[in-house]
PDB file of N, CA, C and O in Angstrom:
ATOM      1  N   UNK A   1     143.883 102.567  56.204  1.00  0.00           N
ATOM      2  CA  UNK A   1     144.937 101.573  56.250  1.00  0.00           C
ATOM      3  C   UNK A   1     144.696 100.574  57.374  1.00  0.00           C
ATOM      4  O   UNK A   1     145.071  99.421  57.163  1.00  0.00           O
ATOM      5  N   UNK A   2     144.051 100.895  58.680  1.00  0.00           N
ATOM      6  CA  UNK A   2     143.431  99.828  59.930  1.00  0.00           C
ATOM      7  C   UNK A   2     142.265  99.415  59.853  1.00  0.00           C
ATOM      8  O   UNK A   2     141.816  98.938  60.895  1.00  0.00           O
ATOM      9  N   UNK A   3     141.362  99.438  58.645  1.00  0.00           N
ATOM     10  CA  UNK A   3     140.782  98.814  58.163  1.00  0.00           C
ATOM     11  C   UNK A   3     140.479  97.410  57.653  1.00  0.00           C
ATOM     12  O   UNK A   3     139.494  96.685  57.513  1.00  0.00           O
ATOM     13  N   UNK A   4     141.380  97.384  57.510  1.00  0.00           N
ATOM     14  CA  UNK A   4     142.048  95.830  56.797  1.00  0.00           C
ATOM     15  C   UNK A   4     141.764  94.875  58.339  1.00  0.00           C
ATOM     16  O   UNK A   4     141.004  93.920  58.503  1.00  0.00           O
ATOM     17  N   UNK A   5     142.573  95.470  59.210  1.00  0.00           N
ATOM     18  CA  UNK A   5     142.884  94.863  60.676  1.00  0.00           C
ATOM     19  C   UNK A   5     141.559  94.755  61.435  1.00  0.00           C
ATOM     20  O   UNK A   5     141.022  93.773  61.947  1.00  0.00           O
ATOM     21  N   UNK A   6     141.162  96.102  61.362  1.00  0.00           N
ATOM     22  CA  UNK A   6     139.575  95.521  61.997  1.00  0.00           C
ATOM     23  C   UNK A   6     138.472  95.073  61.173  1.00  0.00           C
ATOM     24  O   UNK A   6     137.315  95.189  61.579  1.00  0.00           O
ATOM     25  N   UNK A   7     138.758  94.548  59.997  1.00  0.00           N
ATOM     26  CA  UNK A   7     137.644  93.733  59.726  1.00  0.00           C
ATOM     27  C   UNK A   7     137.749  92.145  59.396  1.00  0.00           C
ATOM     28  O   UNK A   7     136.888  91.312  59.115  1.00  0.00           O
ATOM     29  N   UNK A   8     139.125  92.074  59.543  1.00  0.00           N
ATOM     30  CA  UNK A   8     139.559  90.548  59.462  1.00  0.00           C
ATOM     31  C   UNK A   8     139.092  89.556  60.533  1.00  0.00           C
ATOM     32  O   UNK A   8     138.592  89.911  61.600  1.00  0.00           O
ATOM     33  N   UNK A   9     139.293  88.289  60.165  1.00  0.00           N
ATOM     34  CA  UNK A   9     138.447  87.514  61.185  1.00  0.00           C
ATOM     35  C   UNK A   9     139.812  87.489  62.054  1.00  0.00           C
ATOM     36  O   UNK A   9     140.840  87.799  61.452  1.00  0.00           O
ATOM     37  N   UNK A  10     139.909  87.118  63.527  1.00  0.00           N
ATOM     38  CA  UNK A  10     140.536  86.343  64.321  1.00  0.00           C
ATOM     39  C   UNK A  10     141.617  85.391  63.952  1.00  0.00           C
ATOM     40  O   UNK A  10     142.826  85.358  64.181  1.00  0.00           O
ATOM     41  N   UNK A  11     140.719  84.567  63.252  1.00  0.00           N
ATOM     42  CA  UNK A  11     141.748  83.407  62.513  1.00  0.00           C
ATOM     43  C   UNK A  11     142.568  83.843  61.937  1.00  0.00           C
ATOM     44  O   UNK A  11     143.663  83.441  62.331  1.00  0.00           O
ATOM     45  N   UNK A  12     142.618  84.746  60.866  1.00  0.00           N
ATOM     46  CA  UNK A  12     143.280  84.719  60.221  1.00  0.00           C
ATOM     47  C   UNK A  12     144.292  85.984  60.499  1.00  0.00           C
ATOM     48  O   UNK A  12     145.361  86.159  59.914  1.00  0.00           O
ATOM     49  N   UNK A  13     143.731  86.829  61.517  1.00  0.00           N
ATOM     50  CA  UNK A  13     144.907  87.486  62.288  1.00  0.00           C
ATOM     51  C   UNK A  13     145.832  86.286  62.944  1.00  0.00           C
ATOM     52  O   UNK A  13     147.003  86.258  62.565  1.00  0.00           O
ATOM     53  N   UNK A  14     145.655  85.877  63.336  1.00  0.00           N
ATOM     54  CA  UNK A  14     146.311  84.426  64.485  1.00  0.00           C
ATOM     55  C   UNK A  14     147.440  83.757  62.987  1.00  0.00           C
ATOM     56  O   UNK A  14     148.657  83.839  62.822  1.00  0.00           O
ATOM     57  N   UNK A  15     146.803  83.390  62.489  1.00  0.00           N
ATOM     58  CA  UNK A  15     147.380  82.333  61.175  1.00  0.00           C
ATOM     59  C   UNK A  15     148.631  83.439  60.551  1.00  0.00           C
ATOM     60  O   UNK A  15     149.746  82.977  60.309  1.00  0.00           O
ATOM     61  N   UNK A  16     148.396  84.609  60.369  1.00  0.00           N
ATOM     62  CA  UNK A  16     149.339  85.892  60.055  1.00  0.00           C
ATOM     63  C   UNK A  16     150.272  85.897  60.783  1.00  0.00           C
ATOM     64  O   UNK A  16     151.420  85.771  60.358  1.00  0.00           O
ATOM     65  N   UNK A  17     150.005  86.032  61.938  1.00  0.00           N
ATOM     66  CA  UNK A  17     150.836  85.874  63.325  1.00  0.00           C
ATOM     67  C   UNK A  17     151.898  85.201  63.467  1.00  0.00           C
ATOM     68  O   UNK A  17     153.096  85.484  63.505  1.00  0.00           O
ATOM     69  N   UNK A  18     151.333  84.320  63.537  1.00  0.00           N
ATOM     70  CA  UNK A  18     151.418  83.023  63.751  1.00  0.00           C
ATOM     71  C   UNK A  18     153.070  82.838  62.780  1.00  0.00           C
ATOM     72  O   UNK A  18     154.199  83.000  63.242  1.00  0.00           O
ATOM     73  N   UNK A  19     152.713  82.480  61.437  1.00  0.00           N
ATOM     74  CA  UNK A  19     153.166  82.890  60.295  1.00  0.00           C
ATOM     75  C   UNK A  19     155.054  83.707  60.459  1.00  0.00           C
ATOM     76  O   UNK A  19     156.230  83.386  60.285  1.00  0.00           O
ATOM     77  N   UNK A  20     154.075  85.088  60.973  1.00  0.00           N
ATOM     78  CA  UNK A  20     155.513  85.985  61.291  1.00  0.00           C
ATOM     79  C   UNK A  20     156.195  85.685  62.227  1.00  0.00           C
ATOM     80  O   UNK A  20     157.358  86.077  62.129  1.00  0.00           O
ATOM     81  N   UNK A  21     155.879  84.984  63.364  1.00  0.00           N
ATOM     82  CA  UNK A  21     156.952  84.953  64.332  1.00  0.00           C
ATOM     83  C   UNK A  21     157.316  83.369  64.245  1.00  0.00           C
ATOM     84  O   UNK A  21     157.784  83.059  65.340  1.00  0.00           O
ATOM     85  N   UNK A  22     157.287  82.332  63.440  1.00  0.00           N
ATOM     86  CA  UNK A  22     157.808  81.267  62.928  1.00  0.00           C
ATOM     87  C   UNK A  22     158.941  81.818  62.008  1.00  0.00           C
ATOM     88  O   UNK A  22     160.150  81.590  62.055  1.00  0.00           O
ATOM     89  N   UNK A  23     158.050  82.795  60.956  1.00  0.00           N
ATOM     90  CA  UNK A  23     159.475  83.109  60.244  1.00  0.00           C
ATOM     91  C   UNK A  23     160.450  83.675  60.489  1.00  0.00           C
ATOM     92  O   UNK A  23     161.535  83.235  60.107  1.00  0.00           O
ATOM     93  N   UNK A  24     160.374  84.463  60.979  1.00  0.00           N
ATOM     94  CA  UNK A  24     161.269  85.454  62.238  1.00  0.00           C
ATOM     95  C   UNK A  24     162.048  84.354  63.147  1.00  0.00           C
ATOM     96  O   UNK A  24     163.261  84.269  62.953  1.00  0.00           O
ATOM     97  N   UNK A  25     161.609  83.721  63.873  1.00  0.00           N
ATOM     98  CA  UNK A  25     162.380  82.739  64.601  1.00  0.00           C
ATOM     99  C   UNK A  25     163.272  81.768  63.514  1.00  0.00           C
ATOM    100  O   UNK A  25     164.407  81.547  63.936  1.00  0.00           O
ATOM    101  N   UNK A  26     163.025  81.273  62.455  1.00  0.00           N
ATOM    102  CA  UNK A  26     164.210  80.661  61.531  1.00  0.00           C
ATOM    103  C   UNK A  26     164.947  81.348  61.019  1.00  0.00           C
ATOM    104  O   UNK A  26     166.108  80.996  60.808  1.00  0.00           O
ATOM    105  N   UNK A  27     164.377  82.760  60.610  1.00  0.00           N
ATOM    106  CA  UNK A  27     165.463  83.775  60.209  1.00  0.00           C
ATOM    107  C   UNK A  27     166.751  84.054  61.348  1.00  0.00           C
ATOM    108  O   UNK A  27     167.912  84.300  61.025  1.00  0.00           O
ATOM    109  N   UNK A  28     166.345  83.971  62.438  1.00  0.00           N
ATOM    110  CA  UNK A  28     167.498  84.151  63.646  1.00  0.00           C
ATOM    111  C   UNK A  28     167.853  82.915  63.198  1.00  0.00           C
ATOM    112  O   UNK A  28     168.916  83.080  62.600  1.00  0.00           O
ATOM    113  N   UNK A  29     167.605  81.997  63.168  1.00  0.00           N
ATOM    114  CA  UNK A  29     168.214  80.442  63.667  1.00  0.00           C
ATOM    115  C   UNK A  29     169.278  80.079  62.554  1.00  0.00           C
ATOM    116  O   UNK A  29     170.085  79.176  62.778  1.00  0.00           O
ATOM    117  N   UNK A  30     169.291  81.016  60.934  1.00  0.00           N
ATOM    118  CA  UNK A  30     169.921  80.636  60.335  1.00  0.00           C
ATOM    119  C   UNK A  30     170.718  81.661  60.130  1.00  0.00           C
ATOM    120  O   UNK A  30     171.724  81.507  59.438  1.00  0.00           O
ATOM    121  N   UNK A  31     170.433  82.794  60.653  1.00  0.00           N
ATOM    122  CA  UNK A  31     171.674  84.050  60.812  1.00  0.00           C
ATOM    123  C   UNK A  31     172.680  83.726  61.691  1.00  0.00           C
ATOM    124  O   UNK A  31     173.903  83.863  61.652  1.00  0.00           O
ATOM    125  N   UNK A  32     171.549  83.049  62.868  1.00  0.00           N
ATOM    126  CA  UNK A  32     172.952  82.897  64.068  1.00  0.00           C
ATOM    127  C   UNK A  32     173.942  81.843  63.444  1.00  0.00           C
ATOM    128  O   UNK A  32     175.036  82.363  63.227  1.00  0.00           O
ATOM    129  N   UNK A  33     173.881  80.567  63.107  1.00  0.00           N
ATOM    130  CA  UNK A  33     174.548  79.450  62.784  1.00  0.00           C
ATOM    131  C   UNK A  33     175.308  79.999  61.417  1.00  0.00           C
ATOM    132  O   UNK A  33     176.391  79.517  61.084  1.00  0.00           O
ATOM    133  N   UNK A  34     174.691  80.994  60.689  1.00  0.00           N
ATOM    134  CA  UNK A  34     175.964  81.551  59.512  1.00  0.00           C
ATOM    135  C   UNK A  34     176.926  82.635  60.362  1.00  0.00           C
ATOM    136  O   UNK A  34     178.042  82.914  59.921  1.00  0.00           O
ATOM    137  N   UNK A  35     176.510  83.129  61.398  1.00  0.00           N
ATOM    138  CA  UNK A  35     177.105  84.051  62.097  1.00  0.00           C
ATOM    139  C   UNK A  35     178.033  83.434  62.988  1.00  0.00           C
ATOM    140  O   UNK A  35     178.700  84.189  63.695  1.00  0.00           O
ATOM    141  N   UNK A  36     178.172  82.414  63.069  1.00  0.00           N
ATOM    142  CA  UNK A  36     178.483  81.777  64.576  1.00  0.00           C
ATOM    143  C   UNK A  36     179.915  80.953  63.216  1.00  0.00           C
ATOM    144  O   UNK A  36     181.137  80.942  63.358  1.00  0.00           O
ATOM    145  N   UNK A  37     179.346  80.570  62.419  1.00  0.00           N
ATOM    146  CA  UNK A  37     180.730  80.011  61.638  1.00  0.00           C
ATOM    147  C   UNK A  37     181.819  80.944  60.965  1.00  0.00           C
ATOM    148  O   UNK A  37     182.860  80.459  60.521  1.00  0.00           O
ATOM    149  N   UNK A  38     181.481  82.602  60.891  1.00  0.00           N
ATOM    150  CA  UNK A  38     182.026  83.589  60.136  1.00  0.00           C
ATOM    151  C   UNK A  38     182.903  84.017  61.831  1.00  0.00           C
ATOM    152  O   UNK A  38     183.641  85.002  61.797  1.00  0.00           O
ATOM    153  N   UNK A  39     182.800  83.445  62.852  1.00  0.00           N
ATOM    154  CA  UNK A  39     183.410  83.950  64.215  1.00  0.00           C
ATOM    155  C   UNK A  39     184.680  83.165  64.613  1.00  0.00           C
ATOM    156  O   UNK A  39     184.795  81.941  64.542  1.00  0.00           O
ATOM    157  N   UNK A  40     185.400  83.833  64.943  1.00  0.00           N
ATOM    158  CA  UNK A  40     186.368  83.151  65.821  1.00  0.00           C
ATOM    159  C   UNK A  40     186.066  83.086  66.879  1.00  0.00           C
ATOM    160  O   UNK A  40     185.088  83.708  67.294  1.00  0.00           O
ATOM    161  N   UNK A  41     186.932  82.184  67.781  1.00  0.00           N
ATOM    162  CA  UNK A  41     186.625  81.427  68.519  1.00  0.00           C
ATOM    163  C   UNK A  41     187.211  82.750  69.816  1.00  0.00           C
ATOM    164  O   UNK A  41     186.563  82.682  70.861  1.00  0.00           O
ATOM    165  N   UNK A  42     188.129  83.671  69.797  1.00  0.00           N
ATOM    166  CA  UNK A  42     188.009  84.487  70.517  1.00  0.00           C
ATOM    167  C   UNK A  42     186.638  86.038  70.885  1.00  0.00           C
ATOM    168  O   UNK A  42     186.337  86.764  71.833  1.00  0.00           O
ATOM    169  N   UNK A  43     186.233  85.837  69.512  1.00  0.00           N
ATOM    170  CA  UNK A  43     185.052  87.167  70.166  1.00  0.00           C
ATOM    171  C   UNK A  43     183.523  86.109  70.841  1.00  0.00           C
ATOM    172  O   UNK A  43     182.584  86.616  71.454  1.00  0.00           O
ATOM    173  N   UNK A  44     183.633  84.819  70.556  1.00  0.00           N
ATOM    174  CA  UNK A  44     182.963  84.040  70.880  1.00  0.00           C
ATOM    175  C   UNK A  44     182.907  84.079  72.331  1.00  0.00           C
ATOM    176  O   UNK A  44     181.844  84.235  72.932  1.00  0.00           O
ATOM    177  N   UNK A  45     183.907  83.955  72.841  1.00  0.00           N
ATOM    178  CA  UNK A  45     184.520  84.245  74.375  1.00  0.00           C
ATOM    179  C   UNK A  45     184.300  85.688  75.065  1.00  0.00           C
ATOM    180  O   UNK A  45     183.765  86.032  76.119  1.00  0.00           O
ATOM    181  N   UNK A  46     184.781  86.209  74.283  1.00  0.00           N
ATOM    182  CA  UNK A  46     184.453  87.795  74.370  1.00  0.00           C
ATOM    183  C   UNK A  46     183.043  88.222  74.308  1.00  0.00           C
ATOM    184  O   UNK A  46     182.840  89.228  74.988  1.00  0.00           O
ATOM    185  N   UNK A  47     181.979  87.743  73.679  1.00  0.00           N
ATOM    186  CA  UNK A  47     180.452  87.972  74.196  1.00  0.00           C
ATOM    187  C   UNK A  47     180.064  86.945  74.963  1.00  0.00           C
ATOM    188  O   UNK A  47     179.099  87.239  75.669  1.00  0.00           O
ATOM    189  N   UNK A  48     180.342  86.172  75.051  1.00  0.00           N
ATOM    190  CA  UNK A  48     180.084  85.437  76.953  1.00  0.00           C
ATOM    191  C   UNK A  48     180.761  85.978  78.045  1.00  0.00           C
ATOM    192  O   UNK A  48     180.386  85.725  79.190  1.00  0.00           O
ATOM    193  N   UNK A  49     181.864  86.804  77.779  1.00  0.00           N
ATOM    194  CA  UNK A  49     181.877  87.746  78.920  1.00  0.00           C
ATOM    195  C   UNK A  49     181.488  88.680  78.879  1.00  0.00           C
ATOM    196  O   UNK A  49     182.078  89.332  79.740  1.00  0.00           O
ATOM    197  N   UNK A  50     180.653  89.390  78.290  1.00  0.00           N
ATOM    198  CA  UNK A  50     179.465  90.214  78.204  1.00  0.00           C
ATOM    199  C   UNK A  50     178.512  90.097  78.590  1.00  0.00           C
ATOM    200  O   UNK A  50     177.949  91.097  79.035  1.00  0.00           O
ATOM    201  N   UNK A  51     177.806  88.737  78.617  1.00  0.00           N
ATOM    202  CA  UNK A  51     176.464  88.035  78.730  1.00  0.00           C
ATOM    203  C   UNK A  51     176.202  88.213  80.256  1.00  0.00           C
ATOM    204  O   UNK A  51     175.185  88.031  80.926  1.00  0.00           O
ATOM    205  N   UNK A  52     176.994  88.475  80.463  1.00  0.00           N
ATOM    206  CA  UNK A  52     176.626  88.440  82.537  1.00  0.00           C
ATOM    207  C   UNK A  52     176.582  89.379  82.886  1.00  0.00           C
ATOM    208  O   UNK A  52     175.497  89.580  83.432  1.00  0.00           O
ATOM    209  N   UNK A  53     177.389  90.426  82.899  1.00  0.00           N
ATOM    210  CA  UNK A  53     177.173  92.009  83.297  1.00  0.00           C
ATOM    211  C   UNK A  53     176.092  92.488  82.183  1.00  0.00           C
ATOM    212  O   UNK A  53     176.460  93.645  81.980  1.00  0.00           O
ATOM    213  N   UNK A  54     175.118  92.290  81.455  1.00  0.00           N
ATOM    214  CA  UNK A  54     174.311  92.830  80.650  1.00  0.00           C
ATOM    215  C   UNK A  54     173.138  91.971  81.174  1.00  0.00           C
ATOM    216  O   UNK A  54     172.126  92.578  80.826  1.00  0.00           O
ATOM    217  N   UNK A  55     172.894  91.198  81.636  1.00  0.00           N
ATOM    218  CA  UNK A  55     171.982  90.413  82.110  1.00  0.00           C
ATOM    219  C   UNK A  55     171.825  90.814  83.566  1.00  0.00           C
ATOM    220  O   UNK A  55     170.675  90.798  84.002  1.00  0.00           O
ATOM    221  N   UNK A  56     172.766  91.155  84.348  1.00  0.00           N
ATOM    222  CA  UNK A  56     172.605  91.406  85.813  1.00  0.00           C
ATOM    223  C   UNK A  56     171.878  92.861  85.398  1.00  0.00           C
ATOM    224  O   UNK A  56     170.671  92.947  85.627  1.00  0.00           O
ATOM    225  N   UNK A  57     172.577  94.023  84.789  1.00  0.00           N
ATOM    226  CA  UNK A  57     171.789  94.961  84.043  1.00  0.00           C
ATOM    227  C   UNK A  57     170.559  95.157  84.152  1.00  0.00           C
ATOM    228  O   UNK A  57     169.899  95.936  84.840  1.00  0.00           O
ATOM    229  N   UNK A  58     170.226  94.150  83.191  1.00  0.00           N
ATOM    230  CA  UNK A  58     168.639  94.043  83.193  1.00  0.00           C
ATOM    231  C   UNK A  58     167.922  93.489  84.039  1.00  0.00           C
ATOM    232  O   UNK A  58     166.697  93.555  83.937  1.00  0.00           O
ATOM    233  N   UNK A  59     168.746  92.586  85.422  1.00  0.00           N
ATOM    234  CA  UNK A  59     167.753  92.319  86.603  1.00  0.00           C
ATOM    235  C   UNK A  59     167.425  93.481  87.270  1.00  0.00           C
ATOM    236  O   UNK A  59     166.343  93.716  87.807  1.00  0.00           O
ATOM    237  N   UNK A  60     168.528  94.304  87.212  1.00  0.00           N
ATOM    238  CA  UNK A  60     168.709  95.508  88.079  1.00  0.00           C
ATOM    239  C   UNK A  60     167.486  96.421  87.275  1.00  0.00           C
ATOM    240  O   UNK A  60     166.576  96.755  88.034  1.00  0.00           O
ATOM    241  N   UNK A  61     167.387  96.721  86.321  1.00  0.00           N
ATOM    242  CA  UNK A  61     166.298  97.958  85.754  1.00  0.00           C
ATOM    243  C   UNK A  61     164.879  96.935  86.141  1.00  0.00           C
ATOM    244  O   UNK A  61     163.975  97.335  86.875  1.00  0.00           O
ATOM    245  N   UNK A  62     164.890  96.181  85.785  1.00  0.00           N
ATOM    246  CA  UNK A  62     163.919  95.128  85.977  1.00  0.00           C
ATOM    247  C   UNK A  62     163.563  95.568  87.279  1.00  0.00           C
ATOM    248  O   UNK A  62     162.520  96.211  87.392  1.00  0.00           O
ATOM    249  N   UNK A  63     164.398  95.279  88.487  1.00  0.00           N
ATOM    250  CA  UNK A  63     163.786  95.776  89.604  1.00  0.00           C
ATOM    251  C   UNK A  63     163.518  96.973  90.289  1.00  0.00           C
ATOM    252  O   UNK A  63     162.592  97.155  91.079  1.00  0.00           O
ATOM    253  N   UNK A  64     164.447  97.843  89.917  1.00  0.00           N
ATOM    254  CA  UNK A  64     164.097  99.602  89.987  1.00  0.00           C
ATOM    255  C   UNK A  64     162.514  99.743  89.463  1.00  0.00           C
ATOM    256  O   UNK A  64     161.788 100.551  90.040  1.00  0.00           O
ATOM    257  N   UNK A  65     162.091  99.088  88.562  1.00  0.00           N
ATOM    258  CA  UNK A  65     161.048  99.449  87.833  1.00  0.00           C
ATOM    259  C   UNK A  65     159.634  99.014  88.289  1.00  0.00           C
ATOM    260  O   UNK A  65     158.557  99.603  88.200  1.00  0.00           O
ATOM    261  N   UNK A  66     160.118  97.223  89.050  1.00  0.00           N
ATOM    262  CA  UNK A  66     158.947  96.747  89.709  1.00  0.00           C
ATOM    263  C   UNK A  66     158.664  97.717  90.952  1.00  0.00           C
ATOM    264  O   UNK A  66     157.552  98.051  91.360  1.00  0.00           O
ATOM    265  N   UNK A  67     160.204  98.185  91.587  1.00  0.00           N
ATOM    266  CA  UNK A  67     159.774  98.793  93.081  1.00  0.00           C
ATOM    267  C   UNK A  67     159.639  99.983  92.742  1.00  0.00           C
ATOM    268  O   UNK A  67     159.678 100.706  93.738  1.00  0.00           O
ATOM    269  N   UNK A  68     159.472 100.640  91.633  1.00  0.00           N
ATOM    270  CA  UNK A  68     158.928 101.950  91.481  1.00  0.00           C
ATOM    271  C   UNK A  68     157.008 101.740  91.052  1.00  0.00           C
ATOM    272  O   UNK A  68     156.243 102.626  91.434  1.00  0.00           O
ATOM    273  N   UNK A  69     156.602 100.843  90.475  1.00  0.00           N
ATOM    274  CA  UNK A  69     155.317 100.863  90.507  1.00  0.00           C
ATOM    275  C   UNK A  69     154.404 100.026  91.161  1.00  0.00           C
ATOM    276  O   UNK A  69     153.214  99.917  90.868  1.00  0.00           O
ATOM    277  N   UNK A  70     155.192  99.244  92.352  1.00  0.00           N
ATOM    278  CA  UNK A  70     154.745  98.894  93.963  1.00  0.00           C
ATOM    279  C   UNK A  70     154.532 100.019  94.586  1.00  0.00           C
ATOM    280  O   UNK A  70     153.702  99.938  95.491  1.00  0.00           O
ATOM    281  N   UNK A  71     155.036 101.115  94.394  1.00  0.00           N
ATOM    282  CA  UNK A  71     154.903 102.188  95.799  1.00  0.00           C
ATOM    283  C   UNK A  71     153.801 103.192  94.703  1.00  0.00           C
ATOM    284  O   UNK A  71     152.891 103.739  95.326  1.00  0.00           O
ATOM    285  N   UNK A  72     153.819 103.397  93.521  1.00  0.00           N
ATOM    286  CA  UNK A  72     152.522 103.548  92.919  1.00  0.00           C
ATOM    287  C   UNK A  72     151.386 102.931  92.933  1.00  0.00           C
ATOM    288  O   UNK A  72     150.340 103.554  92.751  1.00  0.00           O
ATOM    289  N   UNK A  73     151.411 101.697  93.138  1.00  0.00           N
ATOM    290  CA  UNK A  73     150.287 100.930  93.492  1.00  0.00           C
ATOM    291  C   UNK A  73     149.765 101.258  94.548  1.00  0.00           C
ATOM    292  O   UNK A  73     148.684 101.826  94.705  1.00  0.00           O
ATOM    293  N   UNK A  74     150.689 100.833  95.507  1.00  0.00           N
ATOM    294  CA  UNK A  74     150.459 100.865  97.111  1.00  0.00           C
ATOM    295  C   UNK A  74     150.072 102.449  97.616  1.00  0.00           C
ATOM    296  O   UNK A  74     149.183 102.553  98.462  1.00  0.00           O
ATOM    297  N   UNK A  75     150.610 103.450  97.199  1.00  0.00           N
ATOM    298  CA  UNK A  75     149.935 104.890  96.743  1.00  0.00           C
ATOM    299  C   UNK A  75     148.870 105.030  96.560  1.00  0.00           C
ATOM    300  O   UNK A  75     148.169 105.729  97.291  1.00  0.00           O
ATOM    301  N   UNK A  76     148.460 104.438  95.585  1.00  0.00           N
ATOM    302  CA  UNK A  76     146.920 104.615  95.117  1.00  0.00           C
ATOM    303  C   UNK A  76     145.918 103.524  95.505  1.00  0.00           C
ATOM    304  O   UNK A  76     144.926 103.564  94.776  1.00  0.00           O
ATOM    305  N   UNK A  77     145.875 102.447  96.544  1.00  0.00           N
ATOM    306  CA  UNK A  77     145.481 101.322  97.168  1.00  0.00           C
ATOM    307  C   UNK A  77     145.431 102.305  98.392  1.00  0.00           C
ATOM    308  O   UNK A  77     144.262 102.248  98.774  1.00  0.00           O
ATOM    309  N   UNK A  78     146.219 103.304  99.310  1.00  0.00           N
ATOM    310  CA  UNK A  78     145.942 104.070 100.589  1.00  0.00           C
ATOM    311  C   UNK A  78     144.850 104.980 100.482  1.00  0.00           C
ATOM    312  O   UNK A  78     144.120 105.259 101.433  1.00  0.00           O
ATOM    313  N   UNK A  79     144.656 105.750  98.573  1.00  0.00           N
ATOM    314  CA  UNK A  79     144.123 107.067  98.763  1.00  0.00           C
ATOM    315  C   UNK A  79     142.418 106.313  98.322  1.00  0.00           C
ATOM    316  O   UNK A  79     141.542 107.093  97.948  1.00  0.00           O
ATOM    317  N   UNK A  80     142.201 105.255  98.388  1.00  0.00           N
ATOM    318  CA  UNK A  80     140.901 104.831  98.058  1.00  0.00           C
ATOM    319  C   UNK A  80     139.846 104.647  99.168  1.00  0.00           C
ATOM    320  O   UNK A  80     138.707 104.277  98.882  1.00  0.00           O
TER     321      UNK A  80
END
């Protein structure tokens, strides 16, 4: 079945690619705008006050994660 994948050229992996995440990106673009007219104007409000405590969230794991594999780095940069 990974056959297919490793014997294809480049190009036309790229052009595939390519391909899927164009279509994928209009598929959001026309879910959101049918989604966004099926909404009232209160849960509209109600996930923008979401949008900030879920985003600080992810600065926060974001950085637990960088300063957990700085001191792995820096670990293994002493024992060399």
């Amino acid at each position: 079945m990974d056959e297919w994948f490793n014997t294809a050229s480049d190009s036309l992996v790229f052009v595939l690619g390519f391909i899927l995440l164009v279509g994928a990106a209009e598929a959001g673009v026309a879910l959101a705008s049918w989604h966004k007219r099926t909404l009232s104007e209160g849960a509209d409000r109600f996930l923008a006050t979401l949008a900030g405590p879920l985003l600080g969230l992810l600065a926060l794991m974001i950085g637990f994660t960088f300063a957990m594999a700085l001191t792995r780095y820096m670990r293994r940069a002493w024992l060399r």
